[in-house]
C-alpha positions as CSV (number, residue, x, y, z in Angstrom):
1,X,-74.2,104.1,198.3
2,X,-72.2,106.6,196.3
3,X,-72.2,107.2,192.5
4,X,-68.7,107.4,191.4
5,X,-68.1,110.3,188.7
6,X,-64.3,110.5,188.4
7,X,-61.7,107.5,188.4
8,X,-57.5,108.5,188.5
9,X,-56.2,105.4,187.8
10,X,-53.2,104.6,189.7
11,X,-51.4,103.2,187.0
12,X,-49.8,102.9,183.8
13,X,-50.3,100.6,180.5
14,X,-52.5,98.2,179.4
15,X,-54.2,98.0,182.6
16,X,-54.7,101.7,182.2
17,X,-56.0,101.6,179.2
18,X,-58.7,98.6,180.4
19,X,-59.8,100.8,183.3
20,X,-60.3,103.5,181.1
21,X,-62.6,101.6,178.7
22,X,-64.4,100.4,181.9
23,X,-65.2,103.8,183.1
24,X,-66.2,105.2,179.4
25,X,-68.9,102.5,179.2
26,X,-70.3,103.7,182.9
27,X,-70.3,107.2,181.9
28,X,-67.7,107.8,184.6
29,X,-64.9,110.5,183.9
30,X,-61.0,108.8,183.9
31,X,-58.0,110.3,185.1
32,X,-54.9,108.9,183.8
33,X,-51.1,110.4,185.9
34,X,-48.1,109.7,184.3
35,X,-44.1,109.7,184.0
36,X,-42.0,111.6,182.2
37,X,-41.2,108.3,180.3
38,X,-44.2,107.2,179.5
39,X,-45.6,111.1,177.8
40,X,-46.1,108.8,174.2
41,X,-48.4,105.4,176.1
42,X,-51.8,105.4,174.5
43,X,-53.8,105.2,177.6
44,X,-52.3,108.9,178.5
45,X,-54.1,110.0,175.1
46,X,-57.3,107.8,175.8
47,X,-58.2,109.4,179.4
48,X,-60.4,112.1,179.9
49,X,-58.0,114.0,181.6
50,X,-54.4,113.2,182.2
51,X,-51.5,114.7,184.8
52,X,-47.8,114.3,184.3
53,X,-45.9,113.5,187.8
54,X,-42.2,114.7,187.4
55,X,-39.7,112.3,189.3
56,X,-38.4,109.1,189.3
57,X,-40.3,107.1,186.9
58,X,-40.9,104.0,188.9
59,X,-41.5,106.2,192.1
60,X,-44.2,108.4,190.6
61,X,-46.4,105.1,190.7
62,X,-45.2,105.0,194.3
63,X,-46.0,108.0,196.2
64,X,-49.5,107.2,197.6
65,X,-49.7,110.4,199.4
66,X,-48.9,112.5,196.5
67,X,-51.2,110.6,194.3
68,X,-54.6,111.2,197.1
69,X,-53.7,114.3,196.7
70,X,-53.4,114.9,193.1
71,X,-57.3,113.5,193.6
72,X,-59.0,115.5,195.8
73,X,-57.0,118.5,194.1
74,X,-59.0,117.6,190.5
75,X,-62.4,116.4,192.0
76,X,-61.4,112.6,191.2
77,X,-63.7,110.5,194.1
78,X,-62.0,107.4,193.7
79,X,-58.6,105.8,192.6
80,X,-58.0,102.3,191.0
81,X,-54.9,100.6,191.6
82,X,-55.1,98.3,188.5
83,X,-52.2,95.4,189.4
84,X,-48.7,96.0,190.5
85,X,-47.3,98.8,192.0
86,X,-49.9,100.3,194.9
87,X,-52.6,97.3,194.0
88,X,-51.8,95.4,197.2
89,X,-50.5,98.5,199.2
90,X,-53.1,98.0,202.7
91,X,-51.8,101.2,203.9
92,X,-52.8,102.8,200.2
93,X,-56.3,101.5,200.8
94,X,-55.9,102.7,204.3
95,X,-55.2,106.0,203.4
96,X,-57.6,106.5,200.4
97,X,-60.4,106.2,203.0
98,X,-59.1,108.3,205.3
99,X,-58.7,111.4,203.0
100,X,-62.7,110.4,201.8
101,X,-61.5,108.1,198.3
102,X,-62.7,105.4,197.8
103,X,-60.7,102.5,197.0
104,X,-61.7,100.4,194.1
105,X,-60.9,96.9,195.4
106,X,-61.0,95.0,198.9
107,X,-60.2,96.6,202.4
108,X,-57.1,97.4,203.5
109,X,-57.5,94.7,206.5
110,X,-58.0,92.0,203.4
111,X,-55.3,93.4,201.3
112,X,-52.9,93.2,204.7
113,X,-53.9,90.1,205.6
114,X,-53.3,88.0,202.3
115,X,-49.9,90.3,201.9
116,X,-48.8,88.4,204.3
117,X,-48.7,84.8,203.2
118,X,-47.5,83.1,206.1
119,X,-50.7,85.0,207.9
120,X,-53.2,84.3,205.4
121,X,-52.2,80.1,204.9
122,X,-53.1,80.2,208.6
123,X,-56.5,82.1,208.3
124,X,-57.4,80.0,204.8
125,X,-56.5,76.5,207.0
126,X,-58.9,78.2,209.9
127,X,-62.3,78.5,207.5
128,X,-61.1,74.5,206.1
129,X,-59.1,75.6,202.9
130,X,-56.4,72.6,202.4
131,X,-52.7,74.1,202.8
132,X,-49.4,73.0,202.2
133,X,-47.5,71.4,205.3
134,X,-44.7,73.8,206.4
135,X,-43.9,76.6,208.4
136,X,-46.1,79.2,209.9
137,X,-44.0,81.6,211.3
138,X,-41.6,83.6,209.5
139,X,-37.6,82.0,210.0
140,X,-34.3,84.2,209.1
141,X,-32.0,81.5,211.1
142,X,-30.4,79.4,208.6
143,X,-30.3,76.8,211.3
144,X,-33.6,76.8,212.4
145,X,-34.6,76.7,208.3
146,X,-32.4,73.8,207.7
147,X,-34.0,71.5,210.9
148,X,-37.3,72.6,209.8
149,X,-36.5,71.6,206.2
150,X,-35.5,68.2,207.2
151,X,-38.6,67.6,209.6
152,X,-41.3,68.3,206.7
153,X,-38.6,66.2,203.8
154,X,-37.1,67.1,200.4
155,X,-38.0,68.3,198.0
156,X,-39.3,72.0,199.8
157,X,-39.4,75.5,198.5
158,X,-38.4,78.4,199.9
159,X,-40.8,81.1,199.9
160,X,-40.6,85.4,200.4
161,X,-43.1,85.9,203.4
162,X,-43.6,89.5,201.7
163,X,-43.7,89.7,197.6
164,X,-44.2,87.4,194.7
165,X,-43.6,87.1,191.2
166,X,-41.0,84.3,191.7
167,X,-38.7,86.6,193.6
168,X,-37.3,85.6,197.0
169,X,-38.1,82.0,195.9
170,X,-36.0,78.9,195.7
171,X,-36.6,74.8,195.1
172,X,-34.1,72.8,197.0
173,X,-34.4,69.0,196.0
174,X,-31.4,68.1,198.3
175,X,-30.3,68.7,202.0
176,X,-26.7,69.8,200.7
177,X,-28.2,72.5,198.5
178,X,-30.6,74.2,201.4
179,X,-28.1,76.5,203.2
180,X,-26.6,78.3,200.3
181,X,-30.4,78.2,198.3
182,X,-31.8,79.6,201.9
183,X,-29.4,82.4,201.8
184,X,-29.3,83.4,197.9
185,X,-33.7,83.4,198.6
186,X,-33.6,85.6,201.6
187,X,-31.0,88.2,200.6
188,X,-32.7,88.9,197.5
189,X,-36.4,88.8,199.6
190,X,-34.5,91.7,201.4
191,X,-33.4,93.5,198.4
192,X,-37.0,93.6,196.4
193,X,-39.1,93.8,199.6
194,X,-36.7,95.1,202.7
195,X,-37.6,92.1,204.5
196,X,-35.8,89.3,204.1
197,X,-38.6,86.6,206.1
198,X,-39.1,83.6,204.3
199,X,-41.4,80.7,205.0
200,X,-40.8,77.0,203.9
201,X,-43.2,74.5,202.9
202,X,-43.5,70.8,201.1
203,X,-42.3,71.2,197.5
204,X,-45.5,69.6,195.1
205,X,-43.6,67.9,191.9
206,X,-45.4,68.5,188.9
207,X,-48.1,70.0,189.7
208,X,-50.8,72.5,188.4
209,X,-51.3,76.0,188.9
210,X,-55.2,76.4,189.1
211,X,-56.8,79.9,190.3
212,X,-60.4,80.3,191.1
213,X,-61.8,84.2,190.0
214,X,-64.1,85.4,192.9
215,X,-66.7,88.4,193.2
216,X,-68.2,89.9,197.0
217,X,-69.9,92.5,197.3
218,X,-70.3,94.7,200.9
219,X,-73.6,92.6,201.3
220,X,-72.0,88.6,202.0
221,X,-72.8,88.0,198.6
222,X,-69.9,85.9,197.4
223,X,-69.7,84.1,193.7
224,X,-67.4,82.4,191.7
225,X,-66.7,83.0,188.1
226,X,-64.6,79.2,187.4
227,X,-61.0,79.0,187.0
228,X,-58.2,80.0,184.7
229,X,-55.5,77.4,184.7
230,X,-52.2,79.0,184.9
231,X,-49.8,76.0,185.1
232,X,-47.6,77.6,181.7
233,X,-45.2,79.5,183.6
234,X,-41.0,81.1,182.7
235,X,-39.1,81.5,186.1
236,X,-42.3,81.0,188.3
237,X,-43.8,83.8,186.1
238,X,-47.2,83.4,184.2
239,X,-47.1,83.1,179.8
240,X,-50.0,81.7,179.1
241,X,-53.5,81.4,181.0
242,X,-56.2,79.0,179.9
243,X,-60.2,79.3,181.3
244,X,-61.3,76.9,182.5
245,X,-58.7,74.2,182.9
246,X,-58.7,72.0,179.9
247,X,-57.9,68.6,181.9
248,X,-59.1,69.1,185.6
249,X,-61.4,66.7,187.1
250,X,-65.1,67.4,187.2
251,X,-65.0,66.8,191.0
252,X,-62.0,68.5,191.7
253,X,-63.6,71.6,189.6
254,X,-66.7,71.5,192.3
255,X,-65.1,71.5,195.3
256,X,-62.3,73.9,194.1
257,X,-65.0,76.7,193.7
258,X,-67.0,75.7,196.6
259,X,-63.8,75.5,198.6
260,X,-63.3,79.4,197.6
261,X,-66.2,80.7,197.7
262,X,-67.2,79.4,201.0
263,X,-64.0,81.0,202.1
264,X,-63.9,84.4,201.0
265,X,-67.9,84.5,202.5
266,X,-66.8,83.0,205.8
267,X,-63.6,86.1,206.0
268,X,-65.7,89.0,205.0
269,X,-63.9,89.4,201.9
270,X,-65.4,92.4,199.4
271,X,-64.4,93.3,195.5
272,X,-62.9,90.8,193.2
273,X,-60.2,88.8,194.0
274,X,-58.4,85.3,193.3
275,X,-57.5,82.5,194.9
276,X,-54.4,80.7,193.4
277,X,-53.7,76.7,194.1
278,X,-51.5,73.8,193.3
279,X,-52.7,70.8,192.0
280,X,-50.9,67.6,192.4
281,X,-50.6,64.6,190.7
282,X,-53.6,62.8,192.2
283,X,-55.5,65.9,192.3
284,X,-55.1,66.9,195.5
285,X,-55.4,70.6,195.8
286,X,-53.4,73.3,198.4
287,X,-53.9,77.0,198.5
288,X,-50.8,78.9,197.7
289,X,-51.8,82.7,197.8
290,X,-54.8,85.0,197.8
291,X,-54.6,88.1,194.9
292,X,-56.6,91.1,195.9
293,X,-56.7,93.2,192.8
294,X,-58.0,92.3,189.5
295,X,-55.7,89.9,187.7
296,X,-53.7,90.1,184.4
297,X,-55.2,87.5,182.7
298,X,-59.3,88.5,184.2
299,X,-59.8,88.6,180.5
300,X,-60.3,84.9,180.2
301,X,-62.5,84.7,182.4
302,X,-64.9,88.0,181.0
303,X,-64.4,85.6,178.2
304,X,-66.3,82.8,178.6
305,X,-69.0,84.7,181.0
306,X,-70.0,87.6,179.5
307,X,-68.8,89.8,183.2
308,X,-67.2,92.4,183.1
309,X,-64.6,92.3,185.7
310,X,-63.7,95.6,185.7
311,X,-66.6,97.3,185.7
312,X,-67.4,94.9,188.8
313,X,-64.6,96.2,190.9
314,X,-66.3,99.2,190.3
315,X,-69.8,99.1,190.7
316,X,-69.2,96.8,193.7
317,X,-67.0,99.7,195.4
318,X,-70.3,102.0,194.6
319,X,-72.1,99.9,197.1
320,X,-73.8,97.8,194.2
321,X,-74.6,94.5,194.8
322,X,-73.9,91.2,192.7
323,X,-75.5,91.3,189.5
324,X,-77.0,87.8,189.7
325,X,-76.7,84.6,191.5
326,X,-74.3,82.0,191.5
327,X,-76.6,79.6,189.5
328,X,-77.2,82.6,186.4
329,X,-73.5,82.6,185.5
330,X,-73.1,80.6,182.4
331,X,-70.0,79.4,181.3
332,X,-69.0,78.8,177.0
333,X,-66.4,77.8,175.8
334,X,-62.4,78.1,176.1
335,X,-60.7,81.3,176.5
336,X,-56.7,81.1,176.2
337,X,-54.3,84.6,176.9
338,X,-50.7,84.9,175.8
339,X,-49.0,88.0,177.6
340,X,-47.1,89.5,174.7
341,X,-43.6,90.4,176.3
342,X,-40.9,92.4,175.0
343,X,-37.9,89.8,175.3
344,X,-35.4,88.7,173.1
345,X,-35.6,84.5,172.8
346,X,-31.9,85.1,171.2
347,X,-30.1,86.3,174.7
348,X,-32.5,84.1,176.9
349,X,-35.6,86.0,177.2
350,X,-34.4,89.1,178.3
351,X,-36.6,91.9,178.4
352,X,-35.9,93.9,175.3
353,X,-36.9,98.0,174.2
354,X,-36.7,99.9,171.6
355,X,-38.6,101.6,169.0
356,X,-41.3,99.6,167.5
357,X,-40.8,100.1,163.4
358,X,-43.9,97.8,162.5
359,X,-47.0,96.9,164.2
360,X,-49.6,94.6,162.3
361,X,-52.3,93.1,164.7
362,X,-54.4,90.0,164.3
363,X,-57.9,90.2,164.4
364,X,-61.1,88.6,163.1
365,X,-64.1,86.2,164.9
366,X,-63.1,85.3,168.6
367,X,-59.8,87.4,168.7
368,X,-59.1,90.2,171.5
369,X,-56.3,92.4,172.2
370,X,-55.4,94.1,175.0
371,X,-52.4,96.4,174.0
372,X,-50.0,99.5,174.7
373,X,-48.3,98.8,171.2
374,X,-48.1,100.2,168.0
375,X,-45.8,101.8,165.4
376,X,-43.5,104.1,166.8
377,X,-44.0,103.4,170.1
378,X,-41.0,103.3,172.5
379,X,-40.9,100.1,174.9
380,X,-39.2,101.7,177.8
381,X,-36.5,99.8,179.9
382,X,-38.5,101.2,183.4
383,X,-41.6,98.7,183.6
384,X,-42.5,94.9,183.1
385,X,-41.8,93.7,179.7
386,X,-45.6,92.9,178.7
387,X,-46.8,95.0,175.9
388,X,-49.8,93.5,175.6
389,X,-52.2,90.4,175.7
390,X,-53.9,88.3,173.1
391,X,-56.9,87.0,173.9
392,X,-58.4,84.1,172.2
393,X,-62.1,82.2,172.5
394,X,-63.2,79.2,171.0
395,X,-66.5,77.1,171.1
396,X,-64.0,74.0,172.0
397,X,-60.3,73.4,173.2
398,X,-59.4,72.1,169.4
399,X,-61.6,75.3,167.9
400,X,-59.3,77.1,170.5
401,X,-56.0,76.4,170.0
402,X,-56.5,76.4,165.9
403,X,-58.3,80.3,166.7
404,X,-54.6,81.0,168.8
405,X,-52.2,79.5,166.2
406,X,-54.2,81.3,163.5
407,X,-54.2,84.4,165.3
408,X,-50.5,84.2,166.4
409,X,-49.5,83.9,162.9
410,X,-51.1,87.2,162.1
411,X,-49.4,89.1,164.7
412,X,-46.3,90.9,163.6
413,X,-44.1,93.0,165.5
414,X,-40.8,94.3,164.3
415,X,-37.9,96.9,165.5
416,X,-37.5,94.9,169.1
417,X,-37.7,90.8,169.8
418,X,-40.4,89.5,171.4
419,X,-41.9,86.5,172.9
420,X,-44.8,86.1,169.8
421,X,-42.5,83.3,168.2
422,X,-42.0,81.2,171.4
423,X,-45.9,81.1,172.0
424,X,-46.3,80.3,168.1
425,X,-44.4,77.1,169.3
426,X,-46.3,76.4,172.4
427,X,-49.3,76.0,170.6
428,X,-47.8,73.9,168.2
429,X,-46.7,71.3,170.5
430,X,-48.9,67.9,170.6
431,X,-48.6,68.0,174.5
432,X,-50.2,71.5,174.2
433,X,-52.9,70.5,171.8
434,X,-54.2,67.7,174.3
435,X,-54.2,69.6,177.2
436,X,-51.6,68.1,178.9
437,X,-49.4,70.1,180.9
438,X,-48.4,71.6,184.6
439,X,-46.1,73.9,185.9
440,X,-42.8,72.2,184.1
441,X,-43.6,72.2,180.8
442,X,-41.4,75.0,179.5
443,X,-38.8,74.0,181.7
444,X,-39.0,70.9,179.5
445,X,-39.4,72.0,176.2
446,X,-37.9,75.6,176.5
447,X,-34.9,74.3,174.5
448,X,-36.6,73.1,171.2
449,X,-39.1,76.0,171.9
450,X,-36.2,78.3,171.9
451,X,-34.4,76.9,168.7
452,X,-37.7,76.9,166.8
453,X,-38.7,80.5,167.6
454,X,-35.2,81.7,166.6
455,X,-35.9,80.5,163.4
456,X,-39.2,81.8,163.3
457,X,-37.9,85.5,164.0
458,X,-35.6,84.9,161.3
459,X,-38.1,84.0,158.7
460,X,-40.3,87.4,160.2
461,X,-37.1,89.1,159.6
462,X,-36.6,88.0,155.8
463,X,-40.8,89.0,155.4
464,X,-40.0,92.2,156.9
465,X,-37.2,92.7,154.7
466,X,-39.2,91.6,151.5
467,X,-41.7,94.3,152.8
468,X,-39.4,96.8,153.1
469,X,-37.6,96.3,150.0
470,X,-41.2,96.7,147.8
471,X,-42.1,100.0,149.5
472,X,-38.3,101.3,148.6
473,X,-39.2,100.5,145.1
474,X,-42.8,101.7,144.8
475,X,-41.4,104.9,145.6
476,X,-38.6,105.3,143.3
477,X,-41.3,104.1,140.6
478,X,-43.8,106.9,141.8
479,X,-40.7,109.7,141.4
């Protein structure tokens, strides 16, 4: 077992700034590197110590090599890779060890092997996990794709064998769609991942996107912290993530946790991690993908168990073992995040950037916020559009969802468009309110979502204005 002292964080943003507040509460020294670009981002100013890497400001997140040895050069004994960019790099892990870092999250055999998702349906269908029917070997041949198609029936989706985030991904409903669908999925797989392998497997209608949050230490201790329901999606991307599922069966719940712990035990798996599902109509469930790095939305679940993921990750990679048994984690409540994205609902969601002119935050009983923003901060065009999360927690799903329209209502940003109207109208809608909803729900009601936030940007606008107008004439009054 060895005491960590010093953390460089891998990273940039939010996630950052959440590692950073882990290691200040452990008493551990934080190390933030950053780009040229991002010189102004408040978890620069927050770390302990903090290293600008000239170059190429997506790349400097990149270079692995350069970034070990940034490490040993300042003393730093271990790196964390936070989410995106090096998070699920195996030969990152690999080569932290190597040069004596250790690696906050799972080994670089786990990270390899759930990279691969072809590979890892096979290893989750070996240890009983139930999977999708479709292909288990990776297929470039449009013709061999389009037989294979027809033998498991329409509808199927076409899947990236190497990335995620909705990219390299295609739903084909009809046999006359699959060649061209096939081809548009695996040329852009190639150009986001240089590898253009895709798998294909039965298409679930309607269904709902449940994840289960799991813990393992180096010991075969294994333990589940519930699930987060992630079924509000944009473009196969996450908005909104709910803990636990508002509407899942109580028996479906059970073996969904046993399922995944019993899993992750029987593979060896170590640190935190999460294992993502679809849930169909009549409840059946099918593993989709493994995450092995601490999710965006982990704060839902800190939420309702008082566990501190984070922290965790670390401890864990320390050599600690579990804090407590499965049966001592108590759950309370309802936890709902909305990832607050720079994007303009005007041109179709687009990400937006730009100078942000005002900055008023909610707050009060049950309200969290994890954020880069503020006045005057820059939103650069480099990185992911999130700026930030809002975290609500409620005693009950009604307490809940008043706590997130409430909260919502308070949060005011101005200077660049963002996606704060469109959830003020998700949790508005009656659907919404009852818990009812899957994976199409802003497919369906994106329109009206989309009209109504316009004109709730419009009515920010004329308060902004209003605002505006009063200070001008305070200060002529003062002179």
């Amino acid at each position: 077992m060895k005491k960590i002292t010093k953390v460089l964080i891998a990273n940039r943003g939010e996630i950052a700034l959440r590692v950073i507040r882990a290691c200040r509460e452990l008493e551990i020294q934080s190390v933030s590197i950053y780009s040229s670009v991002d010189v102004a981002g408040v978890w620069v100013r927050k770390a302990d110590e903090k290293y600008l890497l000239e170059g190429d400001p997506i790349q400097v997140y990149l270079d692995y090599k350069r970034i070990v040895d940034l490490a040993i050069e300042i003393g730093a004994d271990a790196i964390h890779p936070g989410y995106g960019f090096l998070s699920e790099n195996a030969d990152f892990a690999e080569y932290c060890v190597s040069r004596g870092i250790i690696f906050i999250g799972p080994k670089a055999e786990h990270i390899a092997l759930f990279g691969d998702k072809m590979a890892s349906k096979i290893a989750m269908k070996a240890v009983g996990v139930p999977i999708l029917e479709g292909t288990e070997e990776a297929i470039t041949d449009t013709a061999e794709a389009i037989k294979v198609a027809k033998e498991i029936g329409f509808p199927v989706i076409i899947k990236a064998a190497f990335g995620g985030g909705g990219k390299g991904m295609r739903i084909v409903k009809k046999e006359e769609d699959f060649v061209a669908m096939f081809e548009a999925a695996t040329k852009e797989a190639e150009r986001f991942f240089g590898k253009g392998d895709a798998f294909i497997e039965k298409y679930v209608l309607n269904p709902r996107h449940i994840e289960v949050q799991i813990m393992a230490d180096q010991y075969g201790n294994v333990m589940h912290l519930g699930e987060r329901d992630c079924s509000i999606q944009r473009r196969h991307q996450k908005v909104v993530e709910i803990a636990p599922s508002p509407r899942l069966n109580d028996k479906v719940r059970k073996e969904l946790l046993r399922t995944s712990k019993k899993a992750m035990f029987k593979l060896g798996y170590e640190s935190v991690g999460t294992v993502e599902y679809l849930v169909d109509e009549e409840d059946n469930f099918y593993f989709i993908e493994m995450n092995t790095r601490v999710q965006v939305e982990h704060t839902i679940t800190e939420a309702i168990t008082g566990i501190d993921i984070v922290q965790s990750m670390i401890l864990i990679a320390e050599g600690e073992k579990l804090p407590m048994m499965q049966e001592e984690v108590k759950f309370r409540g309802y936890a709902i995040e909305f990832r607050i994205n720079a994007e303009d609902p005007k041109n179709g969601f687009i990400p937006s950037s730009g100078r942000i002119t005002s900055y008023l935050s909610p707050g009060g009983p049950g309200v969290r916020l994890d954020s880069i923003g503020h006045k005057d901060y820059i939103v650069p065009t480099n990185y992911d559009s999130m700026i930030g999360k809002l975290i609500v927690v409620g005693i009950d799903w009604d307490g809940v969802v008043r706590k997130a329209r409430r909260a919502l209502g308070e949060f005011l940003i101005s200077g660049i468009p963002t996606n704060i109207p469109l959830h003020r109208q998700i949790v508005r809608d009656e659907d919404f309110k009852q818990g009812i909803f899957n994976t199409t729900f802003l497919d369906k009601k994106l329109p009206t979502f989309t009209l109504d936030a316009i004109q709730d940007i419009q009515e920010d606008e004329a308060f902004n204005e209003s605002i505006a107008a009063i200070a001008v004439a305070l200060k002529a009054f003062k002179k």
